[in-house]
N, CA, C and O atoms as a Maestro MAE file, in Angstrom:
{
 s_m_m2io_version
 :::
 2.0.0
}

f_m_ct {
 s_m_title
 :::
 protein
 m_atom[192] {
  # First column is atom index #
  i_m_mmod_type
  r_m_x_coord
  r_m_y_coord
  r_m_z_coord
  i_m_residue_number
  s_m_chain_name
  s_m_pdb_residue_name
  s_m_pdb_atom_name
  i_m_atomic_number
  :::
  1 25 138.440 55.743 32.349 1 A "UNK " " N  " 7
  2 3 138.617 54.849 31.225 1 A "UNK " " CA " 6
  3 2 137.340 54.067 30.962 1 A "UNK " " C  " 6
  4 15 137.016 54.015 29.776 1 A "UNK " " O  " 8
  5 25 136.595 53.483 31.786 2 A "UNK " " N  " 7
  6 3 135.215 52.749 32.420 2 A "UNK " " CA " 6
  7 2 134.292 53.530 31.086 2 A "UNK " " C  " 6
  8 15 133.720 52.962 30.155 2 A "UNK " " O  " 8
  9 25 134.389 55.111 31.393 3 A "UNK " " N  " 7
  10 3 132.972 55.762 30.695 3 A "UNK " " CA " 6
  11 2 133.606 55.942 29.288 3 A "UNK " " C  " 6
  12 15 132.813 55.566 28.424 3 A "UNK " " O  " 8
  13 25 134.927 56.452 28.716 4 A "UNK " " N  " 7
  14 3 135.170 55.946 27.668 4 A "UNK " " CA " 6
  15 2 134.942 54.660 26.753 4 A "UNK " " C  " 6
  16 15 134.854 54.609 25.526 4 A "UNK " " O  " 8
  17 25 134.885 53.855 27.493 5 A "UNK " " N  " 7
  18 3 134.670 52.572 26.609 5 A "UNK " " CA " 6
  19 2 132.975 52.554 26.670 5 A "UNK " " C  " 6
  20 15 132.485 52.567 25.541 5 A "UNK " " O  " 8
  21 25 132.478 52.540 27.228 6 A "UNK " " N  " 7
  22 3 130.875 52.462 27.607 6 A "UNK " " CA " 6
  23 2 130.466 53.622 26.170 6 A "UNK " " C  " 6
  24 15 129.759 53.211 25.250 6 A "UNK " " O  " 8
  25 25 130.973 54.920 26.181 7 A "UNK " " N  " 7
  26 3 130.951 55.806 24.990 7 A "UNK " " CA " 6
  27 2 131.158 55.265 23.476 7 A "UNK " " C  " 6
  28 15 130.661 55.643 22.415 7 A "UNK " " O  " 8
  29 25 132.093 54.222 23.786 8 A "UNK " " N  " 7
  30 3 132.713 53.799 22.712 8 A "UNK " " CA " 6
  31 2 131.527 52.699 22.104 8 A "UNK " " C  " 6
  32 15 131.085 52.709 20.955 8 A "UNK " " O  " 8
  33 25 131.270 52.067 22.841 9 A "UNK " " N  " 7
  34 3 130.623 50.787 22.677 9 A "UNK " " CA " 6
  35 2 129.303 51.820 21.781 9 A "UNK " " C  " 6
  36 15 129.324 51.871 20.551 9 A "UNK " " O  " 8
  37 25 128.284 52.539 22.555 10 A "UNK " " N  " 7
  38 3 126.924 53.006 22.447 10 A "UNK " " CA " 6
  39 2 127.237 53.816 21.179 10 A "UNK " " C  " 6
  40 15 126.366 53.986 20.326 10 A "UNK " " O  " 8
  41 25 128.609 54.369 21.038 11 A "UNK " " N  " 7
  42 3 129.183 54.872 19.427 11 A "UNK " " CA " 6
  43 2 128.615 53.926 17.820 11 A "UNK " " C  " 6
  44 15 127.994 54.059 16.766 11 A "UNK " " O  " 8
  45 25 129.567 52.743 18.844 12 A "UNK " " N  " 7
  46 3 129.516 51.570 17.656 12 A "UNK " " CA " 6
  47 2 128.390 50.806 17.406 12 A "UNK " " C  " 6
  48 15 128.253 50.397 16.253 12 A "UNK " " O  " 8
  49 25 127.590 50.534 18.200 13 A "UNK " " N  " 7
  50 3 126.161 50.549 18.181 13 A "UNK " " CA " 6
  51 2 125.267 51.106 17.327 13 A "UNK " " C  " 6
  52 15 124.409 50.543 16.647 13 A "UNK " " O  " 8
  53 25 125.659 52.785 17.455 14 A "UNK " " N  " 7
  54 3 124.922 53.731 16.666 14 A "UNK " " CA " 6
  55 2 125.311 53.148 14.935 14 A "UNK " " C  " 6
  56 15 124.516 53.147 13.995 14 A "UNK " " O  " 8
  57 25 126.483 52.775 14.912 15 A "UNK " " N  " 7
  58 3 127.091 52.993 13.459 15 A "UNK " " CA " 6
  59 2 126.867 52.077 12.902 15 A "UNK " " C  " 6
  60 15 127.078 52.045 11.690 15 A "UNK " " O  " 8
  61 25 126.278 50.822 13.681 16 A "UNK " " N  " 7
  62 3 126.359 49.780 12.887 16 A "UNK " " CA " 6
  63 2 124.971 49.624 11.994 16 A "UNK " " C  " 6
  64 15 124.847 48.559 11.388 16 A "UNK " " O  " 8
  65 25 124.058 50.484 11.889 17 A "UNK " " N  " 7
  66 3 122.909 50.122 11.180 17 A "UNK " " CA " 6
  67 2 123.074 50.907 9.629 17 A "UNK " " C  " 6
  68 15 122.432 50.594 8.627 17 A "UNK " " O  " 8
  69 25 123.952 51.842 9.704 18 A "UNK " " N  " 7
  70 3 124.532 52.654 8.342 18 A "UNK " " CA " 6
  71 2 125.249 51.866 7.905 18 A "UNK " " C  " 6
  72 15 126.159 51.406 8.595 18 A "UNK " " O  " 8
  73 25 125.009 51.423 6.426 19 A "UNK " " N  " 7
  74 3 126.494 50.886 5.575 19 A "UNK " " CA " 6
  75 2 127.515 51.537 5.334 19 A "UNK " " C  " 6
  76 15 127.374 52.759 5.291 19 A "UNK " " O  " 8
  77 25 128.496 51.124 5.162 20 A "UNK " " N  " 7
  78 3 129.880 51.725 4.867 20 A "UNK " " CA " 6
  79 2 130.023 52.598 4.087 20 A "UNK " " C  " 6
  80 15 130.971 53.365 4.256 20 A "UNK " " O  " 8
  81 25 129.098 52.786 2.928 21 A "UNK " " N  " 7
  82 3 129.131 53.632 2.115 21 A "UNK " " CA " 6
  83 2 128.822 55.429 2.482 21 A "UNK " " C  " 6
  84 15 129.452 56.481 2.377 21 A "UNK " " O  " 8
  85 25 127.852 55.114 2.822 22 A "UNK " " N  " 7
  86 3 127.428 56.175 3.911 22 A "UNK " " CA " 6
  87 2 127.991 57.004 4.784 22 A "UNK " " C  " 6
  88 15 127.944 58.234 4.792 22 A "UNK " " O  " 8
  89 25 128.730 56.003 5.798 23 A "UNK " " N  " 7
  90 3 129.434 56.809 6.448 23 A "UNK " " CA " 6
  91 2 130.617 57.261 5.857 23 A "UNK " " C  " 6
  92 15 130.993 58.382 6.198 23 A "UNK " " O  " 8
  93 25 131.439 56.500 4.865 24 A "UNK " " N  " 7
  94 3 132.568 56.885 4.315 24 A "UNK " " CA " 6
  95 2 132.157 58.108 3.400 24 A "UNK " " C  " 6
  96 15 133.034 58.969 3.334 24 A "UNK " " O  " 8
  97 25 130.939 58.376 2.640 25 A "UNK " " N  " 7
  98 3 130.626 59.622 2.305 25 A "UNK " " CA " 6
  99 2 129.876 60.585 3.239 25 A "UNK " " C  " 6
  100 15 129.225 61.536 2.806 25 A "UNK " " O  " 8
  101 25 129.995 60.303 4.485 26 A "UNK " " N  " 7
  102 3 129.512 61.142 5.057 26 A "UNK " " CA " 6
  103 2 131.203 62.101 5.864 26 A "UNK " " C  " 6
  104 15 131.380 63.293 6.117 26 A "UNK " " O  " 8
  105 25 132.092 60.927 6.029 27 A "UNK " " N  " 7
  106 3 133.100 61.718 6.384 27 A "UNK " " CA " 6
  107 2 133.468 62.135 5.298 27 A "UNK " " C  " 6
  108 15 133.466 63.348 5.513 27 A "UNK " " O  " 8
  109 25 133.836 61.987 4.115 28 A "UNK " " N  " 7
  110 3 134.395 62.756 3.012 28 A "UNK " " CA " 6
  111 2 133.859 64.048 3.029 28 A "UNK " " C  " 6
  112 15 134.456 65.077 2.714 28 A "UNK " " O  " 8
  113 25 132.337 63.909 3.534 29 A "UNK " " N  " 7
  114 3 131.830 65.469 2.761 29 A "UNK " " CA " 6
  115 2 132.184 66.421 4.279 29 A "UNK " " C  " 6
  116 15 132.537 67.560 3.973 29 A "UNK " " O  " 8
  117 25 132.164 66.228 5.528 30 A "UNK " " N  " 7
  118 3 132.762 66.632 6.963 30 A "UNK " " CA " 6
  119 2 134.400 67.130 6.402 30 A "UNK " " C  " 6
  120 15 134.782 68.104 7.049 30 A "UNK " " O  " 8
  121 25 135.405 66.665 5.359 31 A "UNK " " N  " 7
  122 3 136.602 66.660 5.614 31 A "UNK " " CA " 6
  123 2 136.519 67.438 4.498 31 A "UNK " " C  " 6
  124 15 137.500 68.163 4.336 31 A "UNK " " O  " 8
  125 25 135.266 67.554 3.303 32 A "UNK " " N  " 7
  126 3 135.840 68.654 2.453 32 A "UNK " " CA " 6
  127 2 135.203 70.022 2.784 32 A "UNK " " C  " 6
  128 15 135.360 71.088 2.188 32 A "UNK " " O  " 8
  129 25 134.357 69.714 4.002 33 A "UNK " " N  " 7
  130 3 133.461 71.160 4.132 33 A "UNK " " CA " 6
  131 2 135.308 71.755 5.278 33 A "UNK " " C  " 6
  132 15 135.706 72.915 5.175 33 A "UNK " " O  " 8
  133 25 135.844 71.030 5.914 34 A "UNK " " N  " 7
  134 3 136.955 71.564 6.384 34 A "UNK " " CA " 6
  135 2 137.874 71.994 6.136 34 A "UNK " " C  " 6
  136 15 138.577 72.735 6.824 34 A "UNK " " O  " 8
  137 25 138.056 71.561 4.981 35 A "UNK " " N  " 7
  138 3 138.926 72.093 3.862 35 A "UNK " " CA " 6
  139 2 138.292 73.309 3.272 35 A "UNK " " C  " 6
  140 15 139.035 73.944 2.524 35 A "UNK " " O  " 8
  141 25 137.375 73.663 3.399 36 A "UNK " " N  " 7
  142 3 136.854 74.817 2.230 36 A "UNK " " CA " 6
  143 2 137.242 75.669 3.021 36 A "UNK " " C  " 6
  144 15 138.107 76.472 2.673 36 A "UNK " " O  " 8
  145 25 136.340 75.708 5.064 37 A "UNK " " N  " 7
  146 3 136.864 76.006 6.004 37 A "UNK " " CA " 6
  147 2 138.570 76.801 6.330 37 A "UNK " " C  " 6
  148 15 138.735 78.006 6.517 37 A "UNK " " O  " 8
  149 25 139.632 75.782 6.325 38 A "UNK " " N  " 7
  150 3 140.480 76.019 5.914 38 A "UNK " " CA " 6
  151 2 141.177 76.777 5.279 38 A "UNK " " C  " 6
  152 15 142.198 77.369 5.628 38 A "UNK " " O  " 8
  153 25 140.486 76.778 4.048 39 A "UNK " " N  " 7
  154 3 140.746 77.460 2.700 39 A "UNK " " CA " 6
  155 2 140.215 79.099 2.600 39 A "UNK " " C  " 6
  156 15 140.868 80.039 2.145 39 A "UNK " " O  " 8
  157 25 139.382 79.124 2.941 40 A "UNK " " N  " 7
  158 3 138.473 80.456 3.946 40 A "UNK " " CA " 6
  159 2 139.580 81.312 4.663 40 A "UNK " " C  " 6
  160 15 139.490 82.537 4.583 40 A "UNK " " O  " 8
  161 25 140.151 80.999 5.047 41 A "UNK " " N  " 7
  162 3 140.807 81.535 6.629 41 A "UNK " " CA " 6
  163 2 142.653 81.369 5.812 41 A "UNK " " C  " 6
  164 15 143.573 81.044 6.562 41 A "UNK " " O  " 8
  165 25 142.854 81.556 4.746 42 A "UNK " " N  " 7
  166 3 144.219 81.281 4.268 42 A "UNK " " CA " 6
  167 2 144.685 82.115 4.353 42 A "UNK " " C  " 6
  168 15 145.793 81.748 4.744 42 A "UNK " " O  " 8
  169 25 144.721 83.713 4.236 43 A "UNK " " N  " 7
  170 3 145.391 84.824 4.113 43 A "UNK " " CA " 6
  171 2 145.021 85.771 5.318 43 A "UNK " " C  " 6
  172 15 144.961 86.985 5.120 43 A "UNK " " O  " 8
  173 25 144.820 85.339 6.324 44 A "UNK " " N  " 7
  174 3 144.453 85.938 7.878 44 A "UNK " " CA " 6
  175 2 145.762 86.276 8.648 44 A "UNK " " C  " 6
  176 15 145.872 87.018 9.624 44 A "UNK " " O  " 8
  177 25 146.630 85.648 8.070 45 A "UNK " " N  " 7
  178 3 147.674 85.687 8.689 45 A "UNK " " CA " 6
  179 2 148.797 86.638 8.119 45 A "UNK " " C  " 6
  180 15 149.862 87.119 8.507 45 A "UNK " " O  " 8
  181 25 148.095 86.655 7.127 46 A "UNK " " N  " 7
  182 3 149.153 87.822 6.274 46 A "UNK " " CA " 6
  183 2 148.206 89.396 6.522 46 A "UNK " " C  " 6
  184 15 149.225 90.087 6.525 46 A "UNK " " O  " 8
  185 25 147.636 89.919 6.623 47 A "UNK " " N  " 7
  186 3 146.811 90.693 6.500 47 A "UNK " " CA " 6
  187 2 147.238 91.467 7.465 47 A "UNK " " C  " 6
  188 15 147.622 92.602 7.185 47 A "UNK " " O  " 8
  189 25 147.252 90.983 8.841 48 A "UNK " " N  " 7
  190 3 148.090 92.005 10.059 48 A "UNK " " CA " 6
  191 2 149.417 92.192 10.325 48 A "UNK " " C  " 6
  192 15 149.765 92.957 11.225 48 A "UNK " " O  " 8
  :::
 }
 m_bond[191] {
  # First column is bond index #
  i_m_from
  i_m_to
  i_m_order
  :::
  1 1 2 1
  2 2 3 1
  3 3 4 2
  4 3 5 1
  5 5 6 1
  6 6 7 1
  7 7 8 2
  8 7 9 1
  9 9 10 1
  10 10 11 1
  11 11 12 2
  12 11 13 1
  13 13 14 1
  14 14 15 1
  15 15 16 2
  16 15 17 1
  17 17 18 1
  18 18 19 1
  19 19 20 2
  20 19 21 1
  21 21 22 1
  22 22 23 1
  23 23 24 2
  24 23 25 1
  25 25 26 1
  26 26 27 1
  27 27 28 2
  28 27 29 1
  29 29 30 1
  30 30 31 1
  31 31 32 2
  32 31 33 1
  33 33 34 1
  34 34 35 1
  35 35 36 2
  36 35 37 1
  37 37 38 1
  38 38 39 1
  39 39 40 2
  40 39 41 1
  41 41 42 1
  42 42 43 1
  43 43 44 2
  44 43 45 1
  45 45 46 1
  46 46 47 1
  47 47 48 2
  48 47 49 1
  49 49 50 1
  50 50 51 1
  51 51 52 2
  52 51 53 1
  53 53 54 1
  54 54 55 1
  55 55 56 2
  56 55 57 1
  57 57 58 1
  58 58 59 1
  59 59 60 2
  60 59 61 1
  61 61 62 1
  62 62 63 1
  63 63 64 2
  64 63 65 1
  65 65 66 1
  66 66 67 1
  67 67 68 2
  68 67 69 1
  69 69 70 1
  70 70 71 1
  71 71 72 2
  72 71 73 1
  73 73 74 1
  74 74 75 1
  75 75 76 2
  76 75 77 1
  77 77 78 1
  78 78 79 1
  79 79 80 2
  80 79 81 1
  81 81 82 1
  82 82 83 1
  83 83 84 2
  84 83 85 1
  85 85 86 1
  86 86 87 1
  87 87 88 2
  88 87 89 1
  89 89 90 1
  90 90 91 1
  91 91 92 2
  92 91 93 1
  93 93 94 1
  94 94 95 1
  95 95 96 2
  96 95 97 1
  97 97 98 1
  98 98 99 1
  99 99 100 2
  100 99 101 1
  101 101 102 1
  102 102 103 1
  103 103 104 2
  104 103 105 1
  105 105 106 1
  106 106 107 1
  107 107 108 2
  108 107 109 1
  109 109 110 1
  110 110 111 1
  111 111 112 2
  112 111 113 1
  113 113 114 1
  114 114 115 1
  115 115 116 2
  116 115 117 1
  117 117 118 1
  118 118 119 1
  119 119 120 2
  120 119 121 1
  121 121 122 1
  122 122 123 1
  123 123 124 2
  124 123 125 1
  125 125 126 1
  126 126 127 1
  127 127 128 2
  128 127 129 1
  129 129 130 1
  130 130 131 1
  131 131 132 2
  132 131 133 1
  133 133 134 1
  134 134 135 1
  135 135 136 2
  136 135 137 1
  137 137 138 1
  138 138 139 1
  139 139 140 2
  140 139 141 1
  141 141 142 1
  142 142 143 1
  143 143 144 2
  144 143 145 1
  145 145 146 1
  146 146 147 1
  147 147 148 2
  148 147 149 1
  149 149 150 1
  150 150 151 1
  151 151 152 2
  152 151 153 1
  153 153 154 1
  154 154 155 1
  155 155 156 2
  156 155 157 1
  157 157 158 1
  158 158 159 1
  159 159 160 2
  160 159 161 1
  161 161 162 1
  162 162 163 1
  163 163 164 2
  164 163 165 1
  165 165 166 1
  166 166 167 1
  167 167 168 2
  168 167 169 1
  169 169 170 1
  170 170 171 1
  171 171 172 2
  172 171 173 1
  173 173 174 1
  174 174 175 1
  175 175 176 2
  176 175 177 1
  177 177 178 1
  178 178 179 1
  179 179 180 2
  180 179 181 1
  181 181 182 1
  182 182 183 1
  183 183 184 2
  184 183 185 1
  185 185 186 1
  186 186 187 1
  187 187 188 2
  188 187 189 1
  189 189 190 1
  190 190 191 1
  191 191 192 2
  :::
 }
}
């Protein structure tokens, strides 16, 4: 639990010099490249 939080901390550290904007478009564009991802791989399951 010790090195989790120590992870956590040196995380939040990192993040705090990016504004909010940033990172909130940086996860948007992570969650739509996963979705495309996703979207890629839709009919794999039908095929066999």
């Amino acid at each position: 639990m010790h090195a989790a939080l120590l992870a956590a901390e040196e995380t939040h550290e990192a993040a705090q010099g990016l504004p909010p904007e940033v990172m909130g478009l940086t996860a948007f564009g992570v969650l739509a490249v996963l979705l495309l991802v996703t979207y890629a791989f839709r009919s794999v399951g039908t095929r066999h």
